[in-house]
N, C-alpha and C positions, 0 to 999 in steps of 0.2 A: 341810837340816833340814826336817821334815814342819812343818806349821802344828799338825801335834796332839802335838807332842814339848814344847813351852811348859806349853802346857795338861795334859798329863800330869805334868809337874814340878810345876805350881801344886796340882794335885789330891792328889800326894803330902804337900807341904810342907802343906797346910792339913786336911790327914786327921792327920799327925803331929799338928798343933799341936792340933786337936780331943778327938784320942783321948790325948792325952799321952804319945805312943810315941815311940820313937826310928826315926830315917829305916831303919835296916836290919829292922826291926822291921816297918815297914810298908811296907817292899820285901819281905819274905820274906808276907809278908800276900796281896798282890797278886799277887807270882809263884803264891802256893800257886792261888788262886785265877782266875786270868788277869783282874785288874782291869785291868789297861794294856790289854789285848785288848778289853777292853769298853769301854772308854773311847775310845779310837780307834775303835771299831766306830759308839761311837756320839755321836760328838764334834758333829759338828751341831746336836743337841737338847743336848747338855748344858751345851756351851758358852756360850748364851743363857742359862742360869738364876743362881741366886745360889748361893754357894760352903753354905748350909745346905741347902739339897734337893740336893746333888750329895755330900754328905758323906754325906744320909740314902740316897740312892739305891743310891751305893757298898753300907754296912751292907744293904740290901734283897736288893742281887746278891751279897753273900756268903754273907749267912744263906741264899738260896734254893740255892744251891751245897756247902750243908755240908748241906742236906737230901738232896741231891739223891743 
């Protein structure tokens, strides 16, 4: 198991619990989007911070993805 598979589960359950969604909800969210890609890509930096700038960051790289 990769060291960033933890941390991608944590990111889900606390994005769930943030946004009031349900887990499949915010797996179809993420796949649309490739948030697990990004997140892995960029697990080093995100890892270190606190579960509310990783929530906000998520929301940043979505919303720039639905522009895009």
């Amino acid at each position: 198991m990769s060291k960033e598979l933890p941390f991608i589960v944590l990111c889900v359950e606390e994005y769930k619990h943030k946004k009031g969604m349900t887990g499949k909800d915010v797996i179809d969210l993420f796949n649309r989007y490739s948030v697990c890609e990004y997140i892995q890509a960029f697990y080093e930096a995100l890892h270190t911070t606190g579960i509310n700038y990783i929530i906000d960051d998520i929301d940043s790289y979505i919303r720039a993805r639905q522009t895009a």
